[in-house]
C-alpha positions in Angstrom: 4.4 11.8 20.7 6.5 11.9 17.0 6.6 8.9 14.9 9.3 6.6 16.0 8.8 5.0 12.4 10.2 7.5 9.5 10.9 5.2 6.7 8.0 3.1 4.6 8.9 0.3 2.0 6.2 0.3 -0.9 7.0 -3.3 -3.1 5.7 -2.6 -7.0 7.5 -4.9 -8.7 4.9 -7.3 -9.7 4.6 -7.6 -13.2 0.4 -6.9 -13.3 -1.0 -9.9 -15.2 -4.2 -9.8 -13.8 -4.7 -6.5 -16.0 -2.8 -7.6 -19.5 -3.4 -6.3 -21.8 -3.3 -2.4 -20.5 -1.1 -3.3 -18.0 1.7 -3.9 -21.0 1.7 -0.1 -21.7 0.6 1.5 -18.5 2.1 -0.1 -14.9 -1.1 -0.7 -13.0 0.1 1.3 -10.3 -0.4 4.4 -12.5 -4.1 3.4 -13.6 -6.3 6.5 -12.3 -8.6 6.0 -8.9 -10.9 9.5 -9.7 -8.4 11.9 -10.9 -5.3 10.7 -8.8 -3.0 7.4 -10.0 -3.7 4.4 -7.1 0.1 4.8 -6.4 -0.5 8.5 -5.2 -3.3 7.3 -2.4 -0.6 5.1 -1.2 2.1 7.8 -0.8 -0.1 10.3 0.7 -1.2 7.5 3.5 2.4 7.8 4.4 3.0 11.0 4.3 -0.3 11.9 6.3 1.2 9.1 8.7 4.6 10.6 9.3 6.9 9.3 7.2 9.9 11.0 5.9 11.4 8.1 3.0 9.6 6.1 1.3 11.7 3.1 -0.1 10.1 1.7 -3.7 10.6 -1.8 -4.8 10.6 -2.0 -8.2 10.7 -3.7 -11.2 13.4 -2.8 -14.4 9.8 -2.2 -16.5 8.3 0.3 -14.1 10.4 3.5 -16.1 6.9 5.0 -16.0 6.1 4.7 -12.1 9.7 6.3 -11.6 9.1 9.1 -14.1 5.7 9.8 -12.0 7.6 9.9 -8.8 10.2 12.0 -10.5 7.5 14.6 -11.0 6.3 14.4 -8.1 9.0 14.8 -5.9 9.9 17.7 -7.6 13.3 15.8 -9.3 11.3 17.0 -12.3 9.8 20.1 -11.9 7.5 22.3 -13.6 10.1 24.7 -14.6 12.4 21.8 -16.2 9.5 21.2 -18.7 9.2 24.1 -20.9 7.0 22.4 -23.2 4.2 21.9 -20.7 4.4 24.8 -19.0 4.2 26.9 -22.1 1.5 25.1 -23.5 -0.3 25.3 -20.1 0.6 29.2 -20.2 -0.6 29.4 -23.8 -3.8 27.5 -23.5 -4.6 29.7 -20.1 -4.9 26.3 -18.0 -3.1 28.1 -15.0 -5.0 26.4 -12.7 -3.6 22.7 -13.6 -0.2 24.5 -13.7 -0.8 25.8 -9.8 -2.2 22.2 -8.9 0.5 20.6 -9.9 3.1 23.1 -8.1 1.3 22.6 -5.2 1.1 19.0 -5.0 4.9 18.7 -6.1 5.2 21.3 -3.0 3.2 18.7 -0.3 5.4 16.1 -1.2 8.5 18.2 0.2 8.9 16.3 3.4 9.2 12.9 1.8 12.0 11.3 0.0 12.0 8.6 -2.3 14.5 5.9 -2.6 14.7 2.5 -5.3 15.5 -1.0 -5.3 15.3 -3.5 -8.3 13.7 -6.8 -7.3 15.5 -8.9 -10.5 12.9 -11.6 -10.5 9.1 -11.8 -8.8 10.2 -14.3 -5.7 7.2 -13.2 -3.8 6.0 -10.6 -1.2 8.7 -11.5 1.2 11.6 -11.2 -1.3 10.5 -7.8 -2.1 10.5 -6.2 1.5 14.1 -8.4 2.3 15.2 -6.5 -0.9 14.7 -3.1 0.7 16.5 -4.1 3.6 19.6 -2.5 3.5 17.8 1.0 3.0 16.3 0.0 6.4 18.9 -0.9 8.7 18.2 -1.6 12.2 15.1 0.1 13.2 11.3 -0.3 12.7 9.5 0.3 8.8 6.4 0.7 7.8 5.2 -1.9 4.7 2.3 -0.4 2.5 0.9 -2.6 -0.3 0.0 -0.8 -3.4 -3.1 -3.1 -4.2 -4.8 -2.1 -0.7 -5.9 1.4 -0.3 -7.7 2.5 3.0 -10.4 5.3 2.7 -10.1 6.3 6.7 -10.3 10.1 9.0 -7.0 8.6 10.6 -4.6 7.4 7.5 -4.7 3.7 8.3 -1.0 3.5 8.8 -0.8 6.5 11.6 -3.8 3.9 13.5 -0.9 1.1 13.5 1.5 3.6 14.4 -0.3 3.9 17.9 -0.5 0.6 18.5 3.5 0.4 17.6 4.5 3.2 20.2 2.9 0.5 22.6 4.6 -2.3 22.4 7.2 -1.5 20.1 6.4 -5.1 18.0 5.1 -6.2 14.9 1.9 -4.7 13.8 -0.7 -6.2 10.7 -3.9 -4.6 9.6 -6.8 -6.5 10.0 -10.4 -6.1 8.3 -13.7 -8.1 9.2 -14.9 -9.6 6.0 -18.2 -11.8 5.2 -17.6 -15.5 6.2 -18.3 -16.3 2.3 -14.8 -13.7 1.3 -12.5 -14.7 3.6 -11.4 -17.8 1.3 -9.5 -15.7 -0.4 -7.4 -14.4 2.2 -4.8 -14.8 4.7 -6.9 -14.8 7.7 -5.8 -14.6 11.3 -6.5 -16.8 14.6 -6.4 -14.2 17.4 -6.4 -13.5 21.3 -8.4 -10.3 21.8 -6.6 -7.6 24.1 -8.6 -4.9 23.7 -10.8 -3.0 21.4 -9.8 -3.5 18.0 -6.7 -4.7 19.1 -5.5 -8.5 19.0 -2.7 -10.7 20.0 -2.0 -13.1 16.9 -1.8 -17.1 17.1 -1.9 -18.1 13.5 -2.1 -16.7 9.9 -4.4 -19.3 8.1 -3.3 -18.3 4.0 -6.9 -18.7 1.8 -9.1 -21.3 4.4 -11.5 -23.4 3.2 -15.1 -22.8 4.1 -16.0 -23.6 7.1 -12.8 -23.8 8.6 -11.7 -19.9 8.8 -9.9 -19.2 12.5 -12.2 -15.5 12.4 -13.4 -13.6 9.7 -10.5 -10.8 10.2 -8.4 -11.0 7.0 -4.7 -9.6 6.7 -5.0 -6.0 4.4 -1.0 -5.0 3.0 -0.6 -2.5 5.7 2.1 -3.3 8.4 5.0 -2.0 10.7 7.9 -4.8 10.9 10.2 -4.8 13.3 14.5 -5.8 11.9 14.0 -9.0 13.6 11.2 -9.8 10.6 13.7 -9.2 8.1 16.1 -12.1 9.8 13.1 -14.8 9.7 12.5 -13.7 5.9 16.4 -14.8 5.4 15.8 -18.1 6.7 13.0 -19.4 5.5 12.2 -21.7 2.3 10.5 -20.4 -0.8 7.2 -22.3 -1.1 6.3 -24.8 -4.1 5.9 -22.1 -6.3 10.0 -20.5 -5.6 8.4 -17.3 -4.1 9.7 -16.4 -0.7 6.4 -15.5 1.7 6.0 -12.5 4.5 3.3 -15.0 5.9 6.2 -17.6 5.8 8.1 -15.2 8.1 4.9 -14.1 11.0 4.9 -18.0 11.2 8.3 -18.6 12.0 8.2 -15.9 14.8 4.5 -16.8 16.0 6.3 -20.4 16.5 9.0 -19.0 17.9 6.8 -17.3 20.8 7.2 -13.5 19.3 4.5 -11.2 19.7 2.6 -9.6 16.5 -0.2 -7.7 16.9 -3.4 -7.2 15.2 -5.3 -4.0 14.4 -8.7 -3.7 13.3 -8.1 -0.3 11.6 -11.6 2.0 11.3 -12.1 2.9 7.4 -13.2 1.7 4.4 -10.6 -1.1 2.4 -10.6 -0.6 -1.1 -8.5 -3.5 -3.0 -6.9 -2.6 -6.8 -5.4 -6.3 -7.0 -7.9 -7.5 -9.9 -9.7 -5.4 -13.2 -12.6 -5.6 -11.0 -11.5 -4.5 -7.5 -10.0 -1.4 -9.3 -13.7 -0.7 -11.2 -15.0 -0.8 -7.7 -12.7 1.6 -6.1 -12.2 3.6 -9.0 -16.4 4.2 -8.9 -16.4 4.4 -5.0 -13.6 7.8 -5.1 -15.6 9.0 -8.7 -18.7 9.2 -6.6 -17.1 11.0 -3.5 -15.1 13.2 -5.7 -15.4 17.0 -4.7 -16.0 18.6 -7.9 -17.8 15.4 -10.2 -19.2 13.3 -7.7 -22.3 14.9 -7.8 -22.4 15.0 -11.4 -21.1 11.4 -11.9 -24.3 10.4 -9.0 -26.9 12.0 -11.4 -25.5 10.0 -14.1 -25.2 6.7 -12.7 -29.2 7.4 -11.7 -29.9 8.1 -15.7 -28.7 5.1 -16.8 -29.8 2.4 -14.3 
């Protein structure tokens, strides 16, 4: 059965102060996981899942970020920089040259499209700005801070959950009790395996009081209704307009969202740390150093 959702919205307009000072000169979504920027995991999810445009939120200091996706979608080719390829050429690095053709060729299918969020208002502003690209049918909403490490892209699982019902659709993760304070983490109605009917989203619980210990990961398929309950609801204390704000104001309203409890492995990029991790767990499974990088690790511990 083909994908029913074609377009993805992918909000990088947060400003990265969790990484100053790096993040000043290089947009954290560029920072390498292995030999790939984390922003190139995220595209290839959606591509892998089916989808045809992916819509970029961005900020008016991401110049970098577009330049990348310039490249990469082949706006900028090869042949339009004579420089590199002559050097390349000269320096008889063919090899890179063909690598980068072909990953410039993969990325035929997809297209890319940009809106400026102005200001950071918050997750919820950011997917409300991309709205108009959307129009009235379903979108996919991919986080660049979560990456999934899965057989099945984790997007293309919520996709068969979405051909379903044809309703709202979050990614779910079980996390040790002792995480899940850090999270937005949902009180459910199981319906079958893996999959779940949700009741509440309970933002960063205190311990002890956590509904389950399935947290919300950035990955989700919204419906156009979604981006109506974004318009009406109030930013919270701190001005920024929530998607959490939004799932409440439908859950109250009796609408359905669903739950997934995708298979694969969640690898977060949202702190210096995170990244270390996730940047050390695709070094070690890397093709070509992970062995390498393995005996290494074993000669310093």
């Amino acid at each position: 059965m083909e994908n029913i959702v074609k377009k993805a919205i992918v909000p990088i307009a947060g400003m990265g102060t969790r990484f100053l000072p790096l993040s000043t000169v290089l947009p954290k979504e560029l920072w390498p996981l292995a030999d790939f920027p984390a922003i190139q995991y995220i595209i290839e999810e959606a591509k892998d899942s089916g989808i045809q445009e992916i819509i970029f939120v961005i900020s008016s200091d991401k110049k970098a970020v577009v330049d990348y996706l310039n490249v990469l979608s082949g706006k900028k080719k090869v042949a339009n920089m004579p420089k590199l390829e002559k050097m390349l050429m000269e320096r008889k690095k063919t090899d890179a040259l063909e690598s980068l053709r072909q990953l410039q060729d993969s990325m035929q299918d997809l297209s890319f499209s940009y809106v400026v969020q102005k200001k950071p208002l918050g997750d919820g502003d950011a997917v409300l700005q991309a709205a108009k690209f959307v129009g009235d049918e379903p979108v996919a909403v991919l986080f660049g801070d979560d990456i999934v490490d899965a057989k099945i892209p984790c997007l293309a699982q919520l996709f068969s959950v979405f051909k379903t019902g044809e309703k709202p659709v979050l990614a779910l993760y079980r996390l040790p009790k002792e995480k899940l304070s850090s999270y937005g983490v949902v009180d459910i109605e199981k319906i079958a395996n893996r999959l779940y009917k949700i009741k509440n989203i309970i933002e960063k619980p205190a311990m002890g009081e956590e509904p389950s210990d399935l947290a919300v990961v950035g990955k989700y398929i919204l419906t156009p209704e979604v981006f109506s309950h974004l318009k009406k609801i109030t930013p919270d204390r701190t001005g920024e307009v929530r998607l959490a704000g939004a799932f409440d104001r439908m859950i109250k309203d009796d609408k359905i969202i669903y739950g997934y409890e995708f298979d694969g492995k969640w690898l977060e990029c949202g702190s210096k740390l995170d990244w270390l991790k996730s940047n050390f767990y695709f070094s070690l499974r890397h093709p070509q150093y992970g062995e390498s990088l393995k005996n290494f690790v074993k000669e310093i511990l």
